[in-house]
C-alpha positions in Angstrom: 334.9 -107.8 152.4 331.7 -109.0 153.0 329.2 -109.4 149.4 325.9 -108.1 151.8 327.5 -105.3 153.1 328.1 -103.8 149.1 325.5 -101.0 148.3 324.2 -103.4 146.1 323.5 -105.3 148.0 321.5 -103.3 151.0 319.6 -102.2 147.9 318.5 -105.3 146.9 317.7 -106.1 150.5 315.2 -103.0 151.6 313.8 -103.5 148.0 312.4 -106.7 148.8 311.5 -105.8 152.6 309.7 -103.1 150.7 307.7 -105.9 148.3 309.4 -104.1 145.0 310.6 -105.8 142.2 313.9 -104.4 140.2 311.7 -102.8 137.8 309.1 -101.3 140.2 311.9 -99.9 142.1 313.8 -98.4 138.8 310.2 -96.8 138.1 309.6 -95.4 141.3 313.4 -93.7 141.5 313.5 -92.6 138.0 316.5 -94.7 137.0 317.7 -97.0 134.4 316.9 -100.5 135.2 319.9 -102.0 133.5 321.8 -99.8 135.9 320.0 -101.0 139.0 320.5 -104.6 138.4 324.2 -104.2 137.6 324.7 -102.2 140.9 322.4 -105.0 142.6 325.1 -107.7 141.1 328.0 -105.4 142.0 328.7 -105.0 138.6 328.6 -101.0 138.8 329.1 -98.6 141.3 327.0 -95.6 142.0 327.4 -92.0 142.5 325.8 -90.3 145.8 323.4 -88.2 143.7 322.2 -91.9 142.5 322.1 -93.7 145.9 319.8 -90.3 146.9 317.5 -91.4 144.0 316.8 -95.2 145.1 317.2 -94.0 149.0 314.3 -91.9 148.4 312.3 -94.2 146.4 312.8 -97.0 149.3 311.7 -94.1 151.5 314.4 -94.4 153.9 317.9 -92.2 154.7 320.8 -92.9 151.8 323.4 -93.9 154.5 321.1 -97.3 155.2 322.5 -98.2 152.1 326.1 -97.2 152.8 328.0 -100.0 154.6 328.7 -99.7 158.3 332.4 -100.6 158.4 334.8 -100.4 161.2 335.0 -97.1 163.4 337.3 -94.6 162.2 338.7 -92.3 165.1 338.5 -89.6 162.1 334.9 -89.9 161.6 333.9 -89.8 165.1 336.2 -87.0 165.7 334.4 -84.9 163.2 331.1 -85.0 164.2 331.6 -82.7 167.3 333.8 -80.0 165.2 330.8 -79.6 162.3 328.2 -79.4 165.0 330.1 -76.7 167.0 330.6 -75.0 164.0 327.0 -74.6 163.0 325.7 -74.1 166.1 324.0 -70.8 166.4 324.2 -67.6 163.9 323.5 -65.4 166.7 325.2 -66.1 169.9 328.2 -64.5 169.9 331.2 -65.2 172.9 331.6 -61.0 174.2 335.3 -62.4 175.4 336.1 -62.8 171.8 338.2 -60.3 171.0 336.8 -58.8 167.4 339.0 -58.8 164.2 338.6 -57.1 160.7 337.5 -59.3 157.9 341.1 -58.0 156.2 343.0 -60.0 159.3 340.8 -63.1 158.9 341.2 -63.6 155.2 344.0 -65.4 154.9 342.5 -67.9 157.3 339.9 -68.4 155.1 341.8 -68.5 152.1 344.1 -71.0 153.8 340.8 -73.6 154.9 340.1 -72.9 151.2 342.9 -74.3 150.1 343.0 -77.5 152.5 339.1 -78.2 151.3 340.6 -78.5 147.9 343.2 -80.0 149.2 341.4 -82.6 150.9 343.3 -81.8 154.2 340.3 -82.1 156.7 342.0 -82.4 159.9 343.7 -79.6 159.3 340.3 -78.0 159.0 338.9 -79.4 161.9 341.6 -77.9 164.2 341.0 -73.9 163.7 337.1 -74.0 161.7 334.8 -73.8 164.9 337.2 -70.4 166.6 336.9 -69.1 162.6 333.6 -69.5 162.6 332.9 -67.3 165.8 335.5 -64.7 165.2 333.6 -63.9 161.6 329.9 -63.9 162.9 331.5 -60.9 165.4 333.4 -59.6 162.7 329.4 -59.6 160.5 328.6 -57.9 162.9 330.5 -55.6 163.3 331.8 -54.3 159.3 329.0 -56.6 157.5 329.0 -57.7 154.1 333.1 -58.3 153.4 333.2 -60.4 156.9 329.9 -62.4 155.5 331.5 -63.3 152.3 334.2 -64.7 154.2 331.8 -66.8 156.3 330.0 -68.4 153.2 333.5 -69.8 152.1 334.2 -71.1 156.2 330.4 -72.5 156.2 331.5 -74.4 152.8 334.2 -76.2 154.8 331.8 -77.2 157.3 329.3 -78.7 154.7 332.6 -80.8 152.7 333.2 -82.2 156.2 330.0 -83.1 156.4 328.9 -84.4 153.0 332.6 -86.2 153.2 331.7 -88.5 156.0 328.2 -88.7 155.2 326.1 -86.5 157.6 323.4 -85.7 155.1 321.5 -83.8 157.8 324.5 -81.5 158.8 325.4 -80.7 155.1 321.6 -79.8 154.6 322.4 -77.1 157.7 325.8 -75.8 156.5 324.3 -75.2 153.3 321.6 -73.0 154.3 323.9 -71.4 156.8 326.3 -71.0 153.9 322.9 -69.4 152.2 322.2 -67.2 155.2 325.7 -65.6 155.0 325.9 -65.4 151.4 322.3 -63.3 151.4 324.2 -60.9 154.3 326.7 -60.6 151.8 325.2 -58.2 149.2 326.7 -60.3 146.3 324.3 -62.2 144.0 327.2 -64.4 142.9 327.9 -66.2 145.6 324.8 -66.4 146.1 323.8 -68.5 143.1 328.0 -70.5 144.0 325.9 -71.4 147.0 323.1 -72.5 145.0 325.3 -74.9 143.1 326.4 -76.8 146.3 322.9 -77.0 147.9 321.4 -78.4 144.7 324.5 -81.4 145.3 322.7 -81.4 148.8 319.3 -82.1 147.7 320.8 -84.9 145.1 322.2 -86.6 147.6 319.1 -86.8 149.6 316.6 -87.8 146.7 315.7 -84.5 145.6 316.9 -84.3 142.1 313.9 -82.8 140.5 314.0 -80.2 143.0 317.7 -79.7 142.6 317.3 -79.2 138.8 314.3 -76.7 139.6 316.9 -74.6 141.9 319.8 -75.1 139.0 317.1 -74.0 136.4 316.3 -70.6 138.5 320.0 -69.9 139.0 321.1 -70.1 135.6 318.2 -67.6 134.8 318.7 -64.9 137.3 322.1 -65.1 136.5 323.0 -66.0 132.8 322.6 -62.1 131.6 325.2 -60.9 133.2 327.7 -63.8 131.6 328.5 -62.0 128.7 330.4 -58.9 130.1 331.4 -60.5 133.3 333.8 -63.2 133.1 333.4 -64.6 137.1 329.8 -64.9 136.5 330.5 -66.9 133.5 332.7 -69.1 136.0 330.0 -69.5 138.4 327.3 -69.9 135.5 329.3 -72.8 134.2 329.8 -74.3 137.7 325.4 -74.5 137.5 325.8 -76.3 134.1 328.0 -78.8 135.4 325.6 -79.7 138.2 322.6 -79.5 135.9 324.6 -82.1 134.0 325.5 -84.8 136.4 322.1 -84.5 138.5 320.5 -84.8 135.2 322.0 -87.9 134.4 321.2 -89.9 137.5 317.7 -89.1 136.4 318.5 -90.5 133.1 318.1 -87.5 131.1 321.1 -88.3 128.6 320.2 -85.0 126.4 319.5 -82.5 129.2 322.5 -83.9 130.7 324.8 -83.2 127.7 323.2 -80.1 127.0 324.4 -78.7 130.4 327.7 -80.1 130.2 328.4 -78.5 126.8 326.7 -75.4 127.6 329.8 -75.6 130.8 332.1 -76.4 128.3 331.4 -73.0 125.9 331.4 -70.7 129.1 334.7 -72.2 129.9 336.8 -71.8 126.5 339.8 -70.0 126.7 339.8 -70.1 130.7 342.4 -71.2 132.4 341.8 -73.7 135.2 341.1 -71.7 138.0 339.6 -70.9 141.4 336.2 -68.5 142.0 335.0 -68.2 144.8 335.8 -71.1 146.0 335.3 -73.3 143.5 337.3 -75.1 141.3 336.7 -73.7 137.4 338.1 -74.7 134.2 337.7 -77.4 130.7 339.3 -79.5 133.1 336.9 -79.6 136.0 333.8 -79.9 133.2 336.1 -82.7 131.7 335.7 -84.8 135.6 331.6 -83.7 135.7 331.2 -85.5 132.0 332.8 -88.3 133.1 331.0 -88.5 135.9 327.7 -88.1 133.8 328.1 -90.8 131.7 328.9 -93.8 134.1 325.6 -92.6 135.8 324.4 -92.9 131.8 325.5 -96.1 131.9 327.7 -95.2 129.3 331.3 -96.5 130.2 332.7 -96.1 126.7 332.1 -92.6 126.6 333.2 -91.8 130.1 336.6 -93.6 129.4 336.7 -91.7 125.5 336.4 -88.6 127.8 339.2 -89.6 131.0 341.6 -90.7 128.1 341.6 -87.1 126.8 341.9 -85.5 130.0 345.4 -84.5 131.1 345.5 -83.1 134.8 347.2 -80.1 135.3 350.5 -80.2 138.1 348.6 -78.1 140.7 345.2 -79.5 140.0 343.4 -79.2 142.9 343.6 -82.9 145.1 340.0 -82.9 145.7 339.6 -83.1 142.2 341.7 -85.2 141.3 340.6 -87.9 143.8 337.4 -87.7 142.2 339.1 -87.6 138.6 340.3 -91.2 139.5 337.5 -92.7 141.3 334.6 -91.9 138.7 337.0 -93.7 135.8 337.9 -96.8 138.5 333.6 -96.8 138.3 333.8 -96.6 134.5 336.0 -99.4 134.2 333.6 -100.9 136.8 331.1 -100.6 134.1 332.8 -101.9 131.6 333.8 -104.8 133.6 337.6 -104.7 133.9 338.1 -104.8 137.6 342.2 -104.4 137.1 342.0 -100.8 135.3 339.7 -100.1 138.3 342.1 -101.1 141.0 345.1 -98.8 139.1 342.5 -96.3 139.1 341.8 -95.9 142.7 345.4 -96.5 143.6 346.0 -93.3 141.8 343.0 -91.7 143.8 344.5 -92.9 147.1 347.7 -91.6 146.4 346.4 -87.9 145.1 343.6 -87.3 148.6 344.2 -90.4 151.3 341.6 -88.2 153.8 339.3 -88.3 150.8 339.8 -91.8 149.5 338.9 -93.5 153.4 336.5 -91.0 154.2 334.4 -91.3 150.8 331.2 -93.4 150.7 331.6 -93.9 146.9 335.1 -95.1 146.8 333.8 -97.4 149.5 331.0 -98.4 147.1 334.0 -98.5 144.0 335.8 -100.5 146.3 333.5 -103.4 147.1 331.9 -103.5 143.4 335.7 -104.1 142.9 335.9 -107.0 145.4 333.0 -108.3 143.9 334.2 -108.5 140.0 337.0 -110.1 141.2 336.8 -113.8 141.6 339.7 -113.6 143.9 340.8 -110.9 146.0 344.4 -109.2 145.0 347.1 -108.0 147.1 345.8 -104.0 145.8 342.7 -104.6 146.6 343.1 -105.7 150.0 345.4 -102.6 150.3 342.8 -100.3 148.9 340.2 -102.1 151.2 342.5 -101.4 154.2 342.9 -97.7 152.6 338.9 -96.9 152.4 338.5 -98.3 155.8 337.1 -101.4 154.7 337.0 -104.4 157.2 337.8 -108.0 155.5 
């Protein structure tokens, strides 16, 4: 593993193309400057929605800052699938022969379950043909099949955020938007608004992102009290407001969102709505998450010490569970808990763990703690995809 392929390191690189000190560049992005030199060192390693902060500030696309390792036939095969499946809204094949939105649900329910699963070939093999039977199927009985197509146009934008086509997820959002509109229902409307403000994190926009969470939570936080999904799916918008708040370094607004999940979610079991993973457990994962992007590593380990994963937690989840406490390890500077950590990661979501840009990132800040590279890491480098 090569130190000037690290995030780190491209950052430090385009920074001085760009003339900017550390400082200048911490400024401009709205980060902590602590942070960015111990990402710069390869000390720390940073979330997407952080990347999308300095990517923007450097004015140029976050996946410049990713590290171009060897081809994965995965990767390229995906490419072709998420196009095809966001091709066109309105040009429907007339030899398709139409289907009810009852007979295509458990399709949909099934590419459900292998998103949080993590199971994206599986995915790939039967999304595009979903795609097009349920844009007949809108048009024919409307508003049930569109519901269903908001949840297949989430698949598409996981594929696409998962191996990094920032451009593609931006479309399968806004398709996902489009579908959830047709579908009459106002809460997945604002569910869709919680994955498009990920969207804009990722590319920079955080301020806009918090302005869209901000909106949502308002048209939406009346009907809470006397409706327990929309409590779900208002506590979802709290999480995000909390973990894009903190890679703008807005400790309290952060934590204020966070807890405000926390309170919707008390007495709930760990659960799906549409869609989405619910639950103290899944606002457990975001607070974590928050405070490594704090730069607080003793908090985010306080909080992954407390956390007990449930049996049939969701894999998705729980590859993420492991990789933001291997980052706040990272943080703290023990590269060994970090290597256990993403082991456990590997083992819960291996499509995840090679496809992930920030376990890449986890991975090399590893490499780079450690004065000598260990049999794991060289296992978890082969793992992520990583070339030596």
């Amino acid at each position: 593993m090569k130190r000037d392929d690290s995030v780190g390191a491209r950052i430090a690189r385009y920074r001085k193309i760009k003339g900017l000190t550390a400082q200048q560049l911490a400024t401009a992005a709205s980060v902590g400057y602590s942070t960015l030199r111990q990402v710069e060192a390869g000390h720390s390693s940073p979330s997407t929605f952080w990347v999308g902060r300095i990517a923007d500030a450097l004015g140029i696309d976050a996946s410049k800052l990713y590290a171009e390792d060897t081809e994965d036939v995965q990767t390229l095969d995906v490419l072709p699938i998420i196009r095809r499946t966001l091709a066109a809204t309105d040009l429907m094949d007339d030899d398709i022969e139409p289907m009810t939105p009852a007979a295509l649900a458990p399709t949909v329910a099934k590419i459900g379950a292998w998103r949080r699963g993590a199971r994206y070939r599986k995915i790939g093999d039967v999304l595009p043909g979903l795609v097009d039977q349920l844009l007949i199927a809108g048009h024919e009985h409307g508003e049930p099949a569109y519901a269903l197509l908001t949840d297949a146009y989430r698949a598409a934008n996981s594929l696409a955020h998962k191996f990094g086509y920032s451009d593609l997820s931006m479309t399968a959002t806004e398709r996902m938007l489009w579908a959830a509109e047709k579908s009459g229902d106002p809460l997945r409307v604002a569910s869709v608004h919680y994955l498009k403000a990920a969207t804009l994190a990722r590319i920079g926009a955080g301020r806009q992102a918090m302005r869209l969470i901000d909106r949502t939570v308002a048209d939406i936080e009346g009907l809470a009290a006397a409706d327990r999904t929309a409590a779900a799916v208002l506590s979802t918008l709290h999480m995000r407001g909390g973990t894009i708040a903190a890679t703008l370094g807005q400790a309290d607004v952060s934590r204020d969102h966070l807890a405000e999940a926390e309170r919707l979610v008390s007495g709930l079991p760990d659960t799906v709505v549409l869609d989405t993973v619910v639950g103290p457990t899944n606002v457990k994962l975001h607070q974590i998450a928050a405070e490594v992007d704090l730069g607080e590593a003793g908090r985010a380990l306080d909080i992954a010490r407390s956390t007990h994963l449930p049996a049939d937690f969701a894999s998705e989840r729980r590859t993420y569970f492991w990789v933001d406490t291997a980052r706040a390890h990272l943080l703290a500077g023990d590269p060994d808990a970090a290597i256990e950590a993403l082991m456990e990661s590997r083992e819960a979501a291996p499509e995840h763990f090679r496809a992930s840009g920030t376990v890449k990132a986890a991975v090399r800040a590893t490499a780079d703690q450690q004065r000598r590279a260990s049999r794991g890491l060289r296992t978890l480098a082969s793992a992520a995809g990583i070339s030596d």
